[in-house]
N, C-alpha and C positions, 0 to 999 in steps of 0.2 A: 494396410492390406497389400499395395503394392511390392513393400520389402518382402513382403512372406510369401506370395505367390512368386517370387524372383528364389529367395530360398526354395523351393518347391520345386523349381524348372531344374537350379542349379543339383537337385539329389535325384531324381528323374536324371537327367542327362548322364548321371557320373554311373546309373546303378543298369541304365543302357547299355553303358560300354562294357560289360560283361558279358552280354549276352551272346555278343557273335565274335567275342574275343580269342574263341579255341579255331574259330573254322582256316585260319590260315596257318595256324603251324600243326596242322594233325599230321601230316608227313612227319614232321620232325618229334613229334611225340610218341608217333610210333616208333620210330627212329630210336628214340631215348630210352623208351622203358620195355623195346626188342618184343613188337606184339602187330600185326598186322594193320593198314592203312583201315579197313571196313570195322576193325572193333574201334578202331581211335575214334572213329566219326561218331561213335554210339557216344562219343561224352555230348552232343549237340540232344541228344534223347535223354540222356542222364541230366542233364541241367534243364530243360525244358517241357517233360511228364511232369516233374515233380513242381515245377511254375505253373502250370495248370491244376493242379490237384490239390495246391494248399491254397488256393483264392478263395473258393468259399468261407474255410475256417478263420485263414486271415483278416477278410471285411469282417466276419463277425465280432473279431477281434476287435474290429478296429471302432464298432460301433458301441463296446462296454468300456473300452479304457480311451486315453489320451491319443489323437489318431498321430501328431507331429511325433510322439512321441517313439508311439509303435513304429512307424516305418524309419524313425533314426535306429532304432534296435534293430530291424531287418538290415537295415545300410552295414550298420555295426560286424552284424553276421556274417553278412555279404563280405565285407572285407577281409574279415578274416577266416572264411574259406577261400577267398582268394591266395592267401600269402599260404594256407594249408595247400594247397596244388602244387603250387611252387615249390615247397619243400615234398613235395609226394616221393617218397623210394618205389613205389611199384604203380602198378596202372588201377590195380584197385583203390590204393587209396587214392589215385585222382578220380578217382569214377565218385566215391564217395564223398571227397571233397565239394565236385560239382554238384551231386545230389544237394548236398548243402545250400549251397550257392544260387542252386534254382528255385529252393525250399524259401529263402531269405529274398530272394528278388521278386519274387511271387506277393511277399508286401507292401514293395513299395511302390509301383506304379499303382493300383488301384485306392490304396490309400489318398497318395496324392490327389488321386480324381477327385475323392470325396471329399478332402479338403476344401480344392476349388470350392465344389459344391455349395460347401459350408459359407464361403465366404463371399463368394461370386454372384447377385442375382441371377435370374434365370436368362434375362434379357440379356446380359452382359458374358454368360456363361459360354456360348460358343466361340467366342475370341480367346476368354482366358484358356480353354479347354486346346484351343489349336495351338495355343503357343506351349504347352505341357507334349504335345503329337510331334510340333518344331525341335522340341530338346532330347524325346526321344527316340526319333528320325536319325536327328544330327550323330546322337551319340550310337547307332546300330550304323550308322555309318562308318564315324571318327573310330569304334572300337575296332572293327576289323580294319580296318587303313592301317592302324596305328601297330595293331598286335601284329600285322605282316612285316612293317617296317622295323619293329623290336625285334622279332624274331630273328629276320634277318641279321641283324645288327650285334644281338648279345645269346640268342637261342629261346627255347618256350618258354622255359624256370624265367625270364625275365619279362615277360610277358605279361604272368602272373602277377610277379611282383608292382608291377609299373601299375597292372590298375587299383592292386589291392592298394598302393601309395594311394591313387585319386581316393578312393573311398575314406581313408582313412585323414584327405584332408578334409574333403566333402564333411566329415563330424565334429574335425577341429573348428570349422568354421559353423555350421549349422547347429549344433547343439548350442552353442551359447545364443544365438540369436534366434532359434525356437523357444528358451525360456521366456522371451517377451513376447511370446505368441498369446492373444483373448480366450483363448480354448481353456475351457474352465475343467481341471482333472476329474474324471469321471470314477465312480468306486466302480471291480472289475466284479459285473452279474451276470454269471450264466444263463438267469433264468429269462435272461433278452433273448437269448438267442431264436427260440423257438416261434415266439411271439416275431419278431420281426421277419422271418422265415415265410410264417404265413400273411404276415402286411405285405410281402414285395407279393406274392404270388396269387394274391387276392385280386392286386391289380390285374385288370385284364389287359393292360397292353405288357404285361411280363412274358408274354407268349410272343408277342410281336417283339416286342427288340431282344429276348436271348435269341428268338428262331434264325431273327432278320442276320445276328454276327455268327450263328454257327454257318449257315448256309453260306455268306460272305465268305469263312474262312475254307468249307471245305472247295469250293468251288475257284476259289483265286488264289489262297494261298497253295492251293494242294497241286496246280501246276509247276508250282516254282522248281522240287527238286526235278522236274522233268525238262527243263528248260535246254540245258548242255545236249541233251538227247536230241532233242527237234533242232538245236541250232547242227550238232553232226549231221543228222539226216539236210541239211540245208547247204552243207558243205564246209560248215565253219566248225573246228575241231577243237578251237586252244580254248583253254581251260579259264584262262582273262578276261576274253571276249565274254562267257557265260555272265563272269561276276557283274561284267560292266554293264549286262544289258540289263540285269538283277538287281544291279546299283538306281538304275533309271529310276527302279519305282522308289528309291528312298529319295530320291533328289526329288518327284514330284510331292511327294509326302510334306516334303523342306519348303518348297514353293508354296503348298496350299495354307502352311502355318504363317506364312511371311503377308498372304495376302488375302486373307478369310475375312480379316477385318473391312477391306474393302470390298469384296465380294458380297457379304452377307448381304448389309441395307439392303440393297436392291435384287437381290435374286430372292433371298425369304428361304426358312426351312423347304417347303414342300418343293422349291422346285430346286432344290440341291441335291434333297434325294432322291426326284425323277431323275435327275439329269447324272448321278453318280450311280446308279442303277444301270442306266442305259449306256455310259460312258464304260464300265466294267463288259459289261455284256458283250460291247464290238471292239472293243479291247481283245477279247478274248476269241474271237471272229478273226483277227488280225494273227493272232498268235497260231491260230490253225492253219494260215496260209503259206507258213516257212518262209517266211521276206530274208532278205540279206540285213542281218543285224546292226545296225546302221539304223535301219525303219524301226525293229524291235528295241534298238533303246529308246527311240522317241517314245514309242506303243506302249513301254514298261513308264514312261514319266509320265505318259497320260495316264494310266493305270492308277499310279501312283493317285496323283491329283484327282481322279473320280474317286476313286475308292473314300478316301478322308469327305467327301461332300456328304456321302451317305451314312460312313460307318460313324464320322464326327457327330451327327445329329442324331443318329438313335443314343449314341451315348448322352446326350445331352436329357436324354428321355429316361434311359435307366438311372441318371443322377437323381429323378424328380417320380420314381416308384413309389420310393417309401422313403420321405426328406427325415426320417428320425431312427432310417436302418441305411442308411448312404451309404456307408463301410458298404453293407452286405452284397445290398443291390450292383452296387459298382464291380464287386469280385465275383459274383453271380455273372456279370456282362463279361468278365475274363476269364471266369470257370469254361462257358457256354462257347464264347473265341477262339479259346486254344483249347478246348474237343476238338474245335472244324478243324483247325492245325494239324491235333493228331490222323482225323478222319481223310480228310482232300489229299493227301499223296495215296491210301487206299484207292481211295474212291476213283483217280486215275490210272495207279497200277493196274488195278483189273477191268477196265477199260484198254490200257495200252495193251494185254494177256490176250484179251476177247476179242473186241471189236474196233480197236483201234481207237487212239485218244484225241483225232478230229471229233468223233460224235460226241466224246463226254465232254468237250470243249465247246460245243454246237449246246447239247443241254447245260451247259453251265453258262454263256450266254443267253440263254431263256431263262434260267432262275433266278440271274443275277437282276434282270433287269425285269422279274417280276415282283419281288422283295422291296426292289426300291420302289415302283409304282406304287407297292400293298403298303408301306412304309410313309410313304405321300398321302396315303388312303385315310389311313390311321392316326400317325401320329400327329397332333394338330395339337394348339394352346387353345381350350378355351377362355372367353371372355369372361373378365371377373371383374 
C-alpha cells in the first residue's frame, strides 16, 4: 500500500506543476505570439474553468472503470497538451491547448483522493490525505519557481516542454508499477452514475462539506488576485514582493502536510476545524489592516496552515459520502471548490466597486470562522 500511495503523491506532484506553470512567462507569451499582457493571462482561466467543470464527470468516471488507471490517462493527456503549447503557432491554439490541459488535470487530483480512500482506513486517512496536499503544494510551488527560471533561461516553448518531459516520465515510471496495483478492472456502466449521484446527496452532511469548500474558496481564495492592490495602497509596488507574500500560503500548506501527523493525536478532527475556521477568519482581519509585507508573509503562512486544518478534514468527510461512489463524491468536493475559485474574485470586485474590500474582508472573516465552528458542529465519527 505504501508503494502506491508514494506512486500517487509522485503523479499529483508532477500534474501540479502545470497548473501555475504559465503565470510567469505571460509577458513573454504575449511577447511571442504579438497579443496583449490581459488576454495572455486569460490562459490561467482557460486551463482552470475547465478543471472545475470536468470534476464531476470525471469522479463518475472514475467510480465505473479502473480509477489508477483513469488518472494515468489524464496524466497521459496532460502531457501531451503540454508539448501541444509548446509547439502552438498562434495564441488560439495555446488557448486550446490549455483548455486541454485543464480538462486532463481536472482527473487527476480527485481521483487520487479516492484512491487514498480506497486504500487508506478512515482513521489513518488524514495523514495519508496531507501528504497528497504536501505534493500538491510543493509542486504549485516548484512549478511557477521552475517555469520562471526556464523562461528566463531558454524562453516559454521551453517551459512547456520541460513539464510536458515530467509528465511523460511520471507514466514511464507509473504505469508499470500501477499494473501491480489490487484494484480489480471494473466493466465501464453508465447506468452507476445516476444511482451514485443520488447516494452522495442523500447524505445530509453533502450539504455541509460542498457548502463548507465553496464558502472556503470564495472568501479566501477570492482575495488573492487582490493582494498586489492592497500591498500598492500599503506602499509596496513591485510585482515579487506580491508573489512572495502569495508564496507564504503555499509554504504553510508544506508545513501542515510535514506535521499533521503529529498534530492530529492530540488536537482531534473538531478541534482543527474550530481552530482553521478561526485561524482563516483573523487571518483575513490582518489582511485588511495593510501591514508592511514582511507581517503579510507571515499572515499568508498562517493562512496557509489554518486553512488545510479545516479544508483537510471536510475532505476527509466527503471521502466517506458515499465509500462505493468515492470517484464522484471526491470531484463533487472539487466541482463545488473551484465554483468558490471562480465566484471569490467577483465577490470581491464588487465590493472593491461599492463599498470597499475592508467590509467584504470583515464578512468573510465571520463566514470563515462560522463554517468552521458549523463544520465542528456536524461533522463527527460516530461510534460503531
Amino acid at each position: 500500500m505504501t508503494r502506491t500511495l508514494n506512486l500517487v503523491a509522485f503523479v499529483v506532484f508532477a500534474s501540479s506543476l502545470f497548473m501555475r506553470s504559465t503565470d510567469p512567462v505571460i509577458p513573454q507569451i504575449a511577447s511571442g505570439l504579438s497579443v496583449d499582457v490581459s488576454s495572455a493571462a486569460l490562459l490561467a482561466t482557460a486551463f482552470t474553468l475547465p478543471y472545475a467543470l470536468i470534476q464531476p464527470a470525471l469522479g463518475a468516471l472514475a467510480d465505473t472503470m479502473n480509477k489508477a488507471r483513469l488518472m494515468l490517462l489524464c496524466m497521459f493527456v496532460l502531457a501531451a497538451a503540454s508539448i501541444g503549447s509548446a509547439l502552438a503557432v498562434n495564441f488560439e491554439m495555446l488557448v486550446i491547448a490549455r483548455v486541454i490541459a485543464g480538462l486532463a488535470a481536472g482527473g487527476v487530483v480527485p481521483i487520487a483522493f479516492a484512491i487514498v480512500g480506497d486504500l487508506v482506513p478512515v482513521a489513518q486517512r488524514q495523514v495519508a490525505m496531507g501528504r497528497l496536499l504536501f505534493a500538491i503544494m510543493t509542486g504549485n510551488l516548484l512549478g511557477a519557481t521552475l517555469a520562471g527560471v526556464v523562461g528566463d533561461l531558454a524562453g516559454w516553448r521551453a517551459v512547456f516542454f520541460c513539464v510536458g518531459a515530467v509528465g511523460a516520465i511520471v507514466l514511464v515510471v507509473a504505469i508499470p508499477a500501477f499494473r501491480r496495483t489490487t484494484e480489480a478492472p471494473k466493466a465501464f456502466d453508465l447506468s452507476t452514475l445516476g444511482p451514485n449521484y443520488r447516494t452522495i446527496f442523500s447524505n445530509p452532511l453533502a450539504k455541509i462539506c460542498f457548502g463548507a469548500v465553496f464558502l472556503e474558496a470564495v472568501f479566501m481564495y477570492g482575495v488573492f488576485p487582490y493582494i498586489a492592490t492592497l500591498l500598492h495602497e500599503a506602499g509596496e509596488t513591485r510585482a515579487s514582493i506580491a508573489g512572495m507574500v502569495i508564496a507564504g500560503f503555499g509554504i504553510g500548506g508544506a508545513l501542515y502536510g510535514l506535521t499533521i501527523s503529529r498534530i492530529l493525536p492530540w488536537a482531534g478532527e473538531t478541534l482543527l476545524m474550530r481552530a482553521g475556521g478561526i485561524i482563516m477568519g483573523a487571518c483575513l482581519i490582518v489582511i485588511s489592516l495593510r501591514l508592511p509585507w514582511q507581517v503579510e508573509f507571515v499572515n499568508f503562512l498562517v493562512l496557509g496552515f489554518g486553512f488545510y486544518f479545516l479544508h483537510a478534514v471536510i475532505q476527509i468527510y466527503a471521502s466517506e459520502l458515499a465509500p462505493a461512489a468515492r470517484g464522484t463524491a471526491l470531484a463533487l468536493h472539487s466541482f463545488f471548490f473551484f465554483l468558490g475559485h471562480a465566484a471569490g474574485p467577483i465577490v470581491y470586485g464588487v465590493g472593491l466597486a461599492t463599498v470597499g474590500i475592508t467590509p467584504v474582508l470583515y464578512v468573510g472573516a465571520i463566514v470563515l470562522a462560522a463554517v468552521g465552528l458549523i463544520c465542528a458542529h456536524w461533522l463527527r465519527r460516530h461510534p460503531v
